[in-house]
Structures are given as C-alpha cells and as structure tokens.
ZAMAR-783175 format. One record per atom (N, C-alpha, C): x, y, z. Coordinates in steps of 0.2 Angstrom, whole numbers, plus 5000, padded with zeros to 4 digits. Last residue first. Layout:
// residues N
XYZ...
***
This chain:
// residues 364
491850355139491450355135491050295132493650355142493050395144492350395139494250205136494350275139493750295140494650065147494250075139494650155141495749935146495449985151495250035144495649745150495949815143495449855145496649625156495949675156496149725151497249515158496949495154496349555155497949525169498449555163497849545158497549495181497349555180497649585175496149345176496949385179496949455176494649315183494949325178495649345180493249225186493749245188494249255180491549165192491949185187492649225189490849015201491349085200491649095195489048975200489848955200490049035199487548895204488048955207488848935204486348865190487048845197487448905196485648895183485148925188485748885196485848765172485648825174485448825182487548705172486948705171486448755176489148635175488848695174488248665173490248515178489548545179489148585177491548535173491248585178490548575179491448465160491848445167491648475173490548525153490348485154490848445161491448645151490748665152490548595155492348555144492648605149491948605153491748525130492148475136492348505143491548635124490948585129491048555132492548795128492448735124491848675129491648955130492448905133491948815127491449105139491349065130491949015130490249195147491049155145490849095140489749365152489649295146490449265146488449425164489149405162489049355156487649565170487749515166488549495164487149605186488049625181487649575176486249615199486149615192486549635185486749565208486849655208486549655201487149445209486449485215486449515213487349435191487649415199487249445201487349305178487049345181487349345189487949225161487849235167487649305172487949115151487749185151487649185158489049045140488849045145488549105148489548975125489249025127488749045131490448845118489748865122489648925124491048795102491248825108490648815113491048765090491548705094491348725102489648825090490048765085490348725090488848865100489348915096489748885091487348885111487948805106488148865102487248975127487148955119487548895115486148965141486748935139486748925128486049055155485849045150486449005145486049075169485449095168485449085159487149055182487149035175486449035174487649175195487149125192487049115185489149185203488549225198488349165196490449275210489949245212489349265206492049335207491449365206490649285206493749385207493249305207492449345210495149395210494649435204494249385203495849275215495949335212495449365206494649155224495049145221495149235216494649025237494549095235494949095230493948855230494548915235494648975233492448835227493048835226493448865231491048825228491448815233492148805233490648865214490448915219490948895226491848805202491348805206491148845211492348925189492448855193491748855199492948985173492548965177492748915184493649135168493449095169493149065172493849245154493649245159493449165160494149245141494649255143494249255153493149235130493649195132494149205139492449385134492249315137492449235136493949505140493349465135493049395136493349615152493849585149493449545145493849805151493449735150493649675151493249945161493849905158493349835155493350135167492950055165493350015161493350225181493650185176493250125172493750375189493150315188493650285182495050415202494850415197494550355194495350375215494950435216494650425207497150365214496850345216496150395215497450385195497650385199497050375206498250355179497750335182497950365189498650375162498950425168498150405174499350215157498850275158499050295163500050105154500450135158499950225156499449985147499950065142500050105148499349915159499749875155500049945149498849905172498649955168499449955163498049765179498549775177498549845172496849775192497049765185497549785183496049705204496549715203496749685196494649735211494849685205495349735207493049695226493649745223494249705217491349715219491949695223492549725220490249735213490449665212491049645217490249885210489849855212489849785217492149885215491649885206490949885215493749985214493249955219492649965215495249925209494749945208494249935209496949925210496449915212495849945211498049925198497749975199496949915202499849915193499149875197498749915200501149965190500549975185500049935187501150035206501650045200501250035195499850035214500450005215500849985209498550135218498850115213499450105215496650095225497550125225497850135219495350125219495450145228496250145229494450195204495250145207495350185217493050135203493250185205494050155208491950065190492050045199492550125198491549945179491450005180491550015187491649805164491549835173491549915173491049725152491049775157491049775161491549585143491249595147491249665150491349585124491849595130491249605138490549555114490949475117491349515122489949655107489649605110490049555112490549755101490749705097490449635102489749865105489549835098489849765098490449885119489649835118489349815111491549905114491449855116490849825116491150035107491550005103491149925107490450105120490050085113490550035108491950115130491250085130490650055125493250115115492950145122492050095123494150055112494350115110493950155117494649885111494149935110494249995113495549765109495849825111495449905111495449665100495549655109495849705112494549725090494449665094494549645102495449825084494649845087494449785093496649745082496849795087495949805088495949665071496449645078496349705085495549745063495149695064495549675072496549915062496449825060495949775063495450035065495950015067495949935063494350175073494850135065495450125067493150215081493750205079494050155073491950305079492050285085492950255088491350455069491750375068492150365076489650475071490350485072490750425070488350455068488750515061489250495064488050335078487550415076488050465071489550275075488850285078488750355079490550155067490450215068489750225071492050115065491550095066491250145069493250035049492850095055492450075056494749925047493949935049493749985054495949865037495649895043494849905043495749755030496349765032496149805038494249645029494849695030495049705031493749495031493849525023494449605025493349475042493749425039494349455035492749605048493349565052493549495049491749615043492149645040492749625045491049505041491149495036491749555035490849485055490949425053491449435045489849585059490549595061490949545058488649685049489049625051489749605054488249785041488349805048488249745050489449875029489149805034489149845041490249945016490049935020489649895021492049945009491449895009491049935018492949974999492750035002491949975004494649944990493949904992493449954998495649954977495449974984494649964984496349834969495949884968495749894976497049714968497549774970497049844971496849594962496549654958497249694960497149494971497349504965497249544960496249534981497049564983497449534977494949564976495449604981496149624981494949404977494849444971495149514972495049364992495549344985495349394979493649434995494549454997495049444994492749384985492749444987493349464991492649234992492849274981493149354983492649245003493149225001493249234994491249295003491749335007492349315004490549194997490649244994491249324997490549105006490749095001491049144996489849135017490449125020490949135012488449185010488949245011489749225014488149055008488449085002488849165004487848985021488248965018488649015010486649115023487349115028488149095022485949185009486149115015486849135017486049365003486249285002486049245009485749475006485249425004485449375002487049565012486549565017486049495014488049555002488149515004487349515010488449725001488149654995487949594997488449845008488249755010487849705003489149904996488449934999488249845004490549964993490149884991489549924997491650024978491150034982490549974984493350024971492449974971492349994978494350114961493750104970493450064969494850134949495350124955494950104958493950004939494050074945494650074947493749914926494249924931494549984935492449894922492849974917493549974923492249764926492649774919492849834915491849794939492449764939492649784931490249794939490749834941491349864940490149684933489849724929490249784932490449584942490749584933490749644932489749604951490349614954490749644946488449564947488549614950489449644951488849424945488549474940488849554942488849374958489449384952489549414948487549404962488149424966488749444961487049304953487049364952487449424956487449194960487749184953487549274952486849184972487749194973487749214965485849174968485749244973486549264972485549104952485549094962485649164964484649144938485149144941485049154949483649204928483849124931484349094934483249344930483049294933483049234933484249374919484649354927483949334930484549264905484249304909484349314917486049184898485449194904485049244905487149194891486649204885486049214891488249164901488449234899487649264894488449054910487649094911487849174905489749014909489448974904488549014907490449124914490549134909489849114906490849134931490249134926489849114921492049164936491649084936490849074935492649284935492149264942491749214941493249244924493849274928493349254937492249254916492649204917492949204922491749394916491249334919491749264920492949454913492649454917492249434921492849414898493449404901493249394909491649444893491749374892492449374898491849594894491449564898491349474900492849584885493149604891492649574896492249554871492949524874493149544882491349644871490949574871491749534874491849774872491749754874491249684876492749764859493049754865492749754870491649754849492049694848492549704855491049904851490549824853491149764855492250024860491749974854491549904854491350114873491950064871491650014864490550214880490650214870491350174867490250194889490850244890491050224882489250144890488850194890489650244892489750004887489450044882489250124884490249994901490750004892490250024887489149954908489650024909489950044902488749844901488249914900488749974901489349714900489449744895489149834896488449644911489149654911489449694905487249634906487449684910488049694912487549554893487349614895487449674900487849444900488349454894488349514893486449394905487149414910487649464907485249524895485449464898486149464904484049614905484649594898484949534900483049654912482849644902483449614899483449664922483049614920483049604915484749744928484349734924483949684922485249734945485449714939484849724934485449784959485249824953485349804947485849754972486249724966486049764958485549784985484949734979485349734973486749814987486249804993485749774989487749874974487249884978486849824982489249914969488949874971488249874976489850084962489550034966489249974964491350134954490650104956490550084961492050274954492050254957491050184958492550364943492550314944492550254949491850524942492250474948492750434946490750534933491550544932492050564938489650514938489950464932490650474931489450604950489450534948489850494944490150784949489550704947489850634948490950834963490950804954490450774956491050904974490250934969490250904962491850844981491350844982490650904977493350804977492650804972492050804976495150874975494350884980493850864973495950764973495850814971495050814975496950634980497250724980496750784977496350544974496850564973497250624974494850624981495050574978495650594975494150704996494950704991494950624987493250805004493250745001493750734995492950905014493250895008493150835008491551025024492250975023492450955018489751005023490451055025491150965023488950925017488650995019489151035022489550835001489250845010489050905012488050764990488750804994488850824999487750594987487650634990488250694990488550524976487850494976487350574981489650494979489350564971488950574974490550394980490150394975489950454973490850454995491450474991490950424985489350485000489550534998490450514994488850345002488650394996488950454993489750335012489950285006489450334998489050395022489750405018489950385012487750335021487850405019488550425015488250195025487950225022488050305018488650255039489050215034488750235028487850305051488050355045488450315040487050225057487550265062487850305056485750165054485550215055486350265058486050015060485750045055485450115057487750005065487149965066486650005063489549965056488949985061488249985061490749975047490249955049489949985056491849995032491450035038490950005041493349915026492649905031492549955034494449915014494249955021493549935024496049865009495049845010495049875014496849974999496649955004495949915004497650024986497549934987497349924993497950174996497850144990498150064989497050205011497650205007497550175002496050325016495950245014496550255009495750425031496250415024496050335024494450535040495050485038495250455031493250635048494250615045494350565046491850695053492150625050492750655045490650785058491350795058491850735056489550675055489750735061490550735059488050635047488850625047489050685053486750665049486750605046487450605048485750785057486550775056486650685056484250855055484550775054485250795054483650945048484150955055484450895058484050905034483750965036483850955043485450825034484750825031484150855034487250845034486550845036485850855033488750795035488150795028487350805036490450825036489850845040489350835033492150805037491350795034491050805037493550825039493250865043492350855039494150755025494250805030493750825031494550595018493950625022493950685028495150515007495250585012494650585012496050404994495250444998495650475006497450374991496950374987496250424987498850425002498050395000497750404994500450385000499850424998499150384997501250255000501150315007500550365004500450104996500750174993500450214999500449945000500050005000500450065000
***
C-alpha cells in the first residue's frame, strides 16, 4: 500500500434538514486498501459511502480522491462503482449484457466490449450463464454478475453497499472468500459497507465503526477486537464483558478497583495516567474469563454468579451469566470443559479472571 492515500475524508459533516446524518468524519483509505465501515442501521456508513460515490454532497468538509477535492463532481466521472444491497441488475438483459452496459455507456466498441465482459464473467466463474436471463440465476450467481459488471471498466474503487445482506449464511461464507481473493489479486481498493461483524473482520485490512454520524474507531480487525477504544465500541462488538468501579489504590501498573461486584485488581498494562479517586471502566473478553465452582478456593478477581443461560457456538458454548447485583456476564469455553464443571442452569459457579487479561476502555 502506497504512502499516499487514494480517499480523504476532511472534517465531513452531511445533514438532512436537521437530521445530522455524518458529524465531523476524517479519515484516509490507502491505495489497494479493504476498508470496512460498519455499524448498526442508521450510524451514518451508508451515507458516507454515498457521499465518496457522488451519490450525495456533504454539507461542509472535503472529500479528496487522489488528492483532488470531488465533492460537487457528478457521479459518472468518479469512477467509482458501486455494488448495491439489491444488486440492481437489469431484468431485460441478459448476464453478457449487463456486464457489458458500463462500456457501452463509455462508448467502448462492441468487439471490446463482448471480449472484456466474456473476460470477466470467466475470471468470476460465470462465463457458461453469459446468454441467461438474470431471473435464472441463484442469489450467489447474480452476486457475480454484480461484481462483473462493476469490475470490467476496472476502477481504481469498488464501492460495496452490504452485498452480501440476501444471500444464505452458507453463500455469504462463500462469497466473502471470492470477494477478498479477488481484492487482493485486483490490487483495487475495496470501500465495503456492513453492519456484520463476521464479514468485516474476515475480509479487511482495517475497519471503522461508527455511531450516530461519528466514527467511534479505525483500526485492524485485531487491534478493534481486543483492544476497543471505548464503552459503545465493546458493547457493539458484543463478546467483552464490562466493569465500572472507582480505582481505591495504585501500585506501580496494578490498579485496584472497587466495582459494584467487589474489589479487581488490574494490570494498567499502556501505563495510563490513572490515579487513586479516578472512575474507570475495563473489559475483559468472554474467552478470557473463567469458570469454577461456587465452593471453590478463593479465588483473584472472582465474582459469584448464576448461570441463567446457555448458547451452542459450534465448537464452543456460550455461558450467560448473572450476579445479585444484576452484572450480566458471558463466557465462552469449549463443551468438554462446560461439561467437566457441571455447569447447568440456575448453578452458582465463579467467574474469575487475571489482572493481565483486562483492557481499560477510555471515557465513554
């Protein structure tokens, strides 16, 4: 990926009559980047994604493709497609067709263009539907379509609108893997929105996540996961548990902290500027939290709580717990494990964790 970005997002702001859809949004998508923006419906992804298409302008800020401000170019002379959320393929024509339409409507002559679209559909394991109608084609086969159609005026950007939201589970695992390989033999910068966590923590390199217009953080799939930024980050990505207390000492990077639940002792491991008297909140994640029985031997950062619910996760199990204080808890451990413990609803067991396995959010 080239030091110079591709896209720029300075300082964006898009409102809808008093509706603030996007707030103040910066960031760069480097060039041959998959980027993932994702979030829950209505946090502003969308929008954005309209606005470096064309599709909308913003209502203050810049928008830089290659360095050149385009917030009042049209559409068409972008180059930037999209992939649409219904995929918007044409009925009346055939597959050979609509992979063929952008080049026609950029006046590529006929014999290049039956050559490139035939290229195209091959290339996405098509070819033999290229005389089809698209009403005779699966969800994944027109997926592909979609993607051909895109692909054959070869963007620097592909713009992807949850393409994948109308497929079966089995064809979106399917289609994520066409969709990254394809990516990273193109070299073409990928701008995908979801508000699925699965598909943008396979497929991108980084990932923003954003709520109500703001972007909350951007960071690799890695670093968002075990490393959330703050309160709302964790709760979207649903697998960290939350504490909230008040630190009562601090002994070098060990930082006692008095919860509802009791007192933890956590390790303040980036060495923040913490000190006695100041609120705090931290996670830990629901691998990462243990179990044993309630008449256990005391045990560091052990917390009393009633199994109130139990999920199947393939290999794993997904323990749902509850303490007198009303904390919800989730740990997430293999069947064999779950099974050795006893575990089963409505039994008292302890959850406990070490003080190296917390990650302290920031304000918010």
């Amino acid at each position: 990926m080239q030091n110079t970005p591709i896209v720029a997002f300075d300082q964006v702001n898009k409102s809808f009559g008093n509706f603030v859809a996007v707030e103040n949004v910066s960031f760069e998508i480097g060039r041959g980047e998959f980027l993932a923006i994702m979030g829950s419906s209505g946090c502003g992804k969308t929008t954005t994604l309209r606005m470096l298409a064309g599709l909308e302008a913003p209502s203050q800020g810049r928008i830089l493709l290659d360095g050149e401000e385009v917030g009042d170019k049209p559409t068409w002379s972008r180059d930037t497609p999209m992939v649409w959320q219904s995929l918007a393929l044409f009925p009346f024509l055939t597959v050979q067709e609509n992979v063929e339409f952008g080049l026609k409507m950029r006046k590529v002559p006929r014999k290049e263009r039956i050559e490139r679209a035939r290229k195209w559909l091959d290339r996405l394991g098509i070819l033999e539907f290229a005389d089809r109608n698209i009403a005779q084609l699966s969800g994944g086969q027109r997926q592909r379509v979609a993607l051909a159609r895109s692909l054959v005026t070869e963007p620097k950007i592909l713009l992807l609108d949850e393409p994948l939201s109308a497929l079966d589970a089995h064809l979106k695992v399917r289609m994520q893997s066409v969709l990254s390989n394809l990516q990273k033999d193109l070299g073409i910068t990928f701008v995908y929105v979801t508000h699925s966590m699965s598909e943008a923590f396979s497929m991108a390199d980084r990932v923003i996540i954003m709520s109500r217009g703001k972007v909350e953080q951007i960071g690799t799939p890695e670093e968002i996961f075990h490393h959330p930024t703050n309160r709302f980050v964790a709760e979207f990505l649903g697998s960290s548990n939350i504490f909230t207390g008040v630190i009562s000492s601090v002994n070098g990077d060990t930082l006692s902290v008095r919860t509802k639940e009791g007192v933890f002792e956590i390790r303040n491991q980036k060495k923040l500027e913490k000190q006695a008297g100041d609120s705090i909140s931290f996670t830990v994640r629901s691998e990462q939290l243990k179990l044993d029985l309630e008449d256990s031997k005391p045990l560091l950062n052990s917390i009393v709580a009633t199994v109130v619910g139990e999920e199947f996760s393939g290999a794993m199990a997904n323990i749902f717990l509850e303490t007198a204080d009303g904390l919800e808890l989730q740990v997430q451990k293999p069947h064999e494990e779950i099974r050795k413990l006893g575990v089963r609803h409505n039994r008292n067991v302890v959850a406990y964790f070490d003080p190296d396995q917390c990650h302290i959010l920031s304000e918010g």
